[in-house]
C-alpha positions as CSV (number, residue, x, y, z in Angstrom):
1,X,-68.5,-27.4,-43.9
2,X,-70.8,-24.3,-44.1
3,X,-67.9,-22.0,-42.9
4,X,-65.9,-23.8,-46.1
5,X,-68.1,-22.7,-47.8
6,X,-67.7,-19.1,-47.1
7,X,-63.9,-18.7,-47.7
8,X,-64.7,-19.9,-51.0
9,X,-68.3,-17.9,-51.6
10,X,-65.8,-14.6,-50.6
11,X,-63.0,-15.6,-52.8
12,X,-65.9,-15.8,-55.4
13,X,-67.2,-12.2,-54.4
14,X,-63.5,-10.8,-54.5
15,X,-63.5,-12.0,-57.8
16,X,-66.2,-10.3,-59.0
17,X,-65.5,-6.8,-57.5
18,X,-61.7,-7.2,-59.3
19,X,-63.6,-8.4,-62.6
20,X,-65.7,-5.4,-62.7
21,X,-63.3,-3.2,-61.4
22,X,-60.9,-3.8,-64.2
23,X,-64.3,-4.1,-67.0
24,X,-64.8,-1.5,-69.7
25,X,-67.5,-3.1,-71.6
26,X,-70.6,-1.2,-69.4
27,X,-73.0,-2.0,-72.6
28,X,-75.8,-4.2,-73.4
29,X,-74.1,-7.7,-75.4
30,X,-77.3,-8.1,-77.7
31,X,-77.7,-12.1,-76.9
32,X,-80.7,-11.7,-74.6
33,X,-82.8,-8.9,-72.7
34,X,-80.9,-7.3,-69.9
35,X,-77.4,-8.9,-70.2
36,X,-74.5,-6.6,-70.4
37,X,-70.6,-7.0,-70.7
38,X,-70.4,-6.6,-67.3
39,X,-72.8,-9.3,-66.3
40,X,-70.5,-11.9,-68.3
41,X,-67.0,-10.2,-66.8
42,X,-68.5,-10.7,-63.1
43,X,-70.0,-13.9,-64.4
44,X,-66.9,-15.7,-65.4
45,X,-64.7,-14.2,-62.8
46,X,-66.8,-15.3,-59.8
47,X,-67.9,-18.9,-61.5
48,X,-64.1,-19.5,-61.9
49,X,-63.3,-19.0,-58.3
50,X,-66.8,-21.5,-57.2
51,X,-65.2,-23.9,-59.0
52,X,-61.9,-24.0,-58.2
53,X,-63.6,-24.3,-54.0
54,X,-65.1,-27.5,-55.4
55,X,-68.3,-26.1,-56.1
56,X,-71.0,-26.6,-58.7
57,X,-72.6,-23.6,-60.1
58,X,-76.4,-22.5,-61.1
59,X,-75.8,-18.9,-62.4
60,X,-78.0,-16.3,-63.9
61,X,-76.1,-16.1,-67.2
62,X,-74.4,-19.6,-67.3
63,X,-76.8,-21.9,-66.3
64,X,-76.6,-25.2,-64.2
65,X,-73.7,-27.2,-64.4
66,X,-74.1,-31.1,-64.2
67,X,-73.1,-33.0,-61.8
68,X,-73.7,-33.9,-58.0
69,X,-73.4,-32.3,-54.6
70,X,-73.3,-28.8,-53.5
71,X,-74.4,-25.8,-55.9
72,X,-73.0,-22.5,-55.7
73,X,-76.9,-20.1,-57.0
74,X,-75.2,-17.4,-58.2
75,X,-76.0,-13.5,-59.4
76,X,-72.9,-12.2,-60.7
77,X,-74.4,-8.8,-60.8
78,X,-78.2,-8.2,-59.1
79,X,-79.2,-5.0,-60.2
80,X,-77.7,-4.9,-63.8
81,X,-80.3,-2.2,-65.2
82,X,-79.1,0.2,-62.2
83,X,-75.1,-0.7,-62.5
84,X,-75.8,-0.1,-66.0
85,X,-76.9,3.8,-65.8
86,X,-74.5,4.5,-63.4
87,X,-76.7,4.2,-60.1
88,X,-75.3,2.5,-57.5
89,X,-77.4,-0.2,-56.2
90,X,-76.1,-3.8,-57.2
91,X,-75.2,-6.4,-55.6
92,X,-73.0,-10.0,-56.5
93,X,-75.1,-12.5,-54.5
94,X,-74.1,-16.3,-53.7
95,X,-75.9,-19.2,-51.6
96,X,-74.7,-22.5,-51.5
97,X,-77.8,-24.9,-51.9
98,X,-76.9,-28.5,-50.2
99,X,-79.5,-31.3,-49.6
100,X,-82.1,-28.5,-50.5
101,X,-81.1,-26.4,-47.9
102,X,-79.8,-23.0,-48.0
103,X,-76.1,-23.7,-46.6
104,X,-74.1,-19.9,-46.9
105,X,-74.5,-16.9,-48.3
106,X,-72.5,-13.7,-49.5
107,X,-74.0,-10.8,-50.6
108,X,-71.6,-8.1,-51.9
109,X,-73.0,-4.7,-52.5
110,X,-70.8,-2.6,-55.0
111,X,-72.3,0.7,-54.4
112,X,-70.9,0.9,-50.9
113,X,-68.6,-2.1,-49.9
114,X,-70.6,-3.8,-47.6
115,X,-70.7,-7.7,-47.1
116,X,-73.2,-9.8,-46.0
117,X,-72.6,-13.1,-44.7
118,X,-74.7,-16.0,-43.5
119,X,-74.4,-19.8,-42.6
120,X,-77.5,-22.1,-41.6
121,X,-78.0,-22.0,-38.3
122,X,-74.9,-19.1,-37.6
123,X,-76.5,-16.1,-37.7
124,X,-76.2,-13.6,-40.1
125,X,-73.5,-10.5,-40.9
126,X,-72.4,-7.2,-41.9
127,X,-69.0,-6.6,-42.1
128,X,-68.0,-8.9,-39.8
129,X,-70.8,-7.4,-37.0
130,X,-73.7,-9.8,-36.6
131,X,-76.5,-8.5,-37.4
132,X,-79.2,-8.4,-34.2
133,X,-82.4,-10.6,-34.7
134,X,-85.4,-8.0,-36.1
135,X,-87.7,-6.7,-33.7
136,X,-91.5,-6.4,-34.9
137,X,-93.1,-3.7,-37.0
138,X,-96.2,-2.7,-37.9
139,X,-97.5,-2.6,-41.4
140,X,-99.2,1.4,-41.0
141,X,-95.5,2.3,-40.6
142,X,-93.6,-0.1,-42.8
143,X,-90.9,1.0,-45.3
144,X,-91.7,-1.2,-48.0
145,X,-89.3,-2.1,-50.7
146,X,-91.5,-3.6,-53.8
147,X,-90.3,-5.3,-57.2
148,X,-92.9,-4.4,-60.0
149,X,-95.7,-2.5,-60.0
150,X,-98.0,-2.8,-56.8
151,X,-101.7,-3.2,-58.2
152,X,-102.9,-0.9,-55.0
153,X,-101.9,0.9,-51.9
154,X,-101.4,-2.1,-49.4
155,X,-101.7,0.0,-45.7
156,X,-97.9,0.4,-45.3
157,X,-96.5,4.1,-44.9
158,X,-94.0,4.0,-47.8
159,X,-92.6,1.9,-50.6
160,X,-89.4,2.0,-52.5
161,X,-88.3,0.6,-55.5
162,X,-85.0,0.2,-55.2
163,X,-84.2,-2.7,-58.3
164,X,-81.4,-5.1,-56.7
165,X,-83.2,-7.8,-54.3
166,X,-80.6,-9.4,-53.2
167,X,-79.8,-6.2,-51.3
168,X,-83.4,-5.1,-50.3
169,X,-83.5,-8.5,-48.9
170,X,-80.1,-7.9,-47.0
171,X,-82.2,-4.4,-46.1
172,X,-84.7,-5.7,-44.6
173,X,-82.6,-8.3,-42.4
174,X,-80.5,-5.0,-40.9
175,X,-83.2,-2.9,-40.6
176,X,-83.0,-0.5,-43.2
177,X,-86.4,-1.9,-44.8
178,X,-89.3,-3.3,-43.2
179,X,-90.4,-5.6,-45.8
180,X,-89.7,-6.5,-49.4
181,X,-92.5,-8.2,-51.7
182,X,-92.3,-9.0,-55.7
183,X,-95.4,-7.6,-57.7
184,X,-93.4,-8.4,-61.2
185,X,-95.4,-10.2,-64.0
186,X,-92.5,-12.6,-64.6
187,X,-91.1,-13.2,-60.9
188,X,-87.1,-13.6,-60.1
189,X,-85.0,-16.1,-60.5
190,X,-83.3,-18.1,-57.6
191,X,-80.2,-16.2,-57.8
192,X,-82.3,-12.9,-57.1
193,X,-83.2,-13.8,-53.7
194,X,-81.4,-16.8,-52.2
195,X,-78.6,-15.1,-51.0
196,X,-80.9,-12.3,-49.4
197,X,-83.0,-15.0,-48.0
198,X,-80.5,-16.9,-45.6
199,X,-79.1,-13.3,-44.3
200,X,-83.0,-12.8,-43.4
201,X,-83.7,-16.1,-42.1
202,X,-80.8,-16.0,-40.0
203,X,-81.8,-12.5,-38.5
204,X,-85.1,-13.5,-37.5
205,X,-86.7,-12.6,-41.3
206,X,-89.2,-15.2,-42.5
207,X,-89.0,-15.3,-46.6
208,X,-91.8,-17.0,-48.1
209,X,-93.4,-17.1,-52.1
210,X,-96.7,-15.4,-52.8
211,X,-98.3,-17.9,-54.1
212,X,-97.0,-20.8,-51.5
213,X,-94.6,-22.1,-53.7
214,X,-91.2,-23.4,-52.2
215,X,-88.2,-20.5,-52.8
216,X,-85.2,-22.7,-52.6
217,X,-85.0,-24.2,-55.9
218,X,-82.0,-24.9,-58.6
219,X,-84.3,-25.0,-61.8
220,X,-83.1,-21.9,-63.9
221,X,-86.0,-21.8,-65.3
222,X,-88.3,-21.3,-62.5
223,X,-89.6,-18.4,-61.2
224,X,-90.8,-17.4,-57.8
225,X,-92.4,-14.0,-55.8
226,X,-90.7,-13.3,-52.6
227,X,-92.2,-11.9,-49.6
228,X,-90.0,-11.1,-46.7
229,X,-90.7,-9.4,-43.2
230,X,-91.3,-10.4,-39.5
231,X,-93.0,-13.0,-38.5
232,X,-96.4,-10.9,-37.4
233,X,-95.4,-8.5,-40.4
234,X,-95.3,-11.0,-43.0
235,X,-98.8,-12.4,-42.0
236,X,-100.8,-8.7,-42.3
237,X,-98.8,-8.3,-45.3
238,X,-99.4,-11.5,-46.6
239,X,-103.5,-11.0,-45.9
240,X,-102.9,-7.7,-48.2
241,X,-100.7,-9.6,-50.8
242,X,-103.5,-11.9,-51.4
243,X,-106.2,-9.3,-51.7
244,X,-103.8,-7.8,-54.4
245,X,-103.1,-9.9,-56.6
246,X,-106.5,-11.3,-56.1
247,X,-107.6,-8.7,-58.6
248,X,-104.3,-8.5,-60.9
249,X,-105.4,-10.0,-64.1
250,X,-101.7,-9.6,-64.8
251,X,-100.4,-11.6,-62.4
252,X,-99.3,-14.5,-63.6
């Protein structure tokens, strides 16, 4: 079933790159904070495509739909603020959610073409390549990729803010990043970071929350703070993580 799944995620993420291909509306829609034309074109498009494979959908703009079984957790565009001054860092991320479980994943990133696929317990991909299980790091020469505002230098050699997790996640399982952690006030929404999470998990990545919450959830209303490295990685940055937030009278 898993493998299903992915012929109709990809369907889903073709139907989002043709959506905002053919989009002219590139503006804010005034209804909420961050929401532009071009999150409801992708939004529709892609949600059209879930359901038509049978699936149920939790979306970033939509909501949850009722109903039982499988749910497609979907960002129809991850990195809207950066698609939306022209940078090109975004990302249509889906992960089917069944049982709980993270079932398969497609990450699509707009800026350069590249797809990521995963399927529990199948590995991970890029392009079709699978990706090679992550070798250790250490945290004095980590390229860290942070969401929000890091209340202090954590030990790592360098950070980037790069503003599309799904794909820092996706960075992080190929190598290109060391580590990704979420410093915002607010947290991200499931759609931010499941699909980035099974393409880490199945490349030897462990994802966890900050503050030992469980990540894979369908509330669209709740909020997490993901943390993703190596197994040894992830526990010094975790011990710093702690000692940062410790003293963040923002953090909520």
């Amino acid at each position: 079933m898993p493998r299903d799944f992915l012929d109709v995620l990809n369907a889903a993420a073709d139907a989002a790159v043709e959506a905002l291909a053919g989009c002219t509306d590139w503006g804010p829609t005034g209804r909420k904070p961050g929401q532009y034309g071009f999150d409801l074109a992708a939004d529709e498009a892609a949600t059209a495509a879930l359901r038509d494979g049978g699936l149920r959908v939790l979306s970033e703009e939509s909501g949850l739909e009722a109903g039982d079984g499988p749910v497609a957790v979907l960002d129809p565009v991850d990195g809207s603020t950066n698609a939306s001054r022209g940078i090109r860092y975004f990302a249509t991320s889906i992960c089917v959610v069944e049982g709980g479980v993270p079932a398969a994943a497609v990450v699509h990133d707009h800026g350069n073409g590249e797809r990521f696929e995963a399927v529990n317990g199948g590995g991970a991909y890029r392009d079709g390549i699978r990706l090679a299980r992550r070798e250790e790091q250490s945290l004095r020469s980590a390229v860290v990729a942070v969401n929000g505002q890091a209340p202090g230098q954590g030990g790592w050699a360098q950070v980037r803010t790069l503003g599309a997790a799904a794909l820092e996640l996706c960075g992080v399982a190929d190598g290109r990043l060391d580590a990704y952690i979420d410093f915002s006030a607010s947290g991200l929404g499931s759609w931010d970071y499941l699909g980035g999470l099974l393409v880490c998990r199945e490349a030897g990545v462990e994802a966890v929350d900050g503050a030992g919450r469980e990540l894979v959830t369908i509330e669209h209303a709740a909020r997490r703070a993901p943390v993703a490295a190596t197994p040894q990685l992830l526990k010094d940055i975790l011990d710093t993580y702690v000692q940062l937030t410790s003293t963040d009278a923002n953090r909520c």
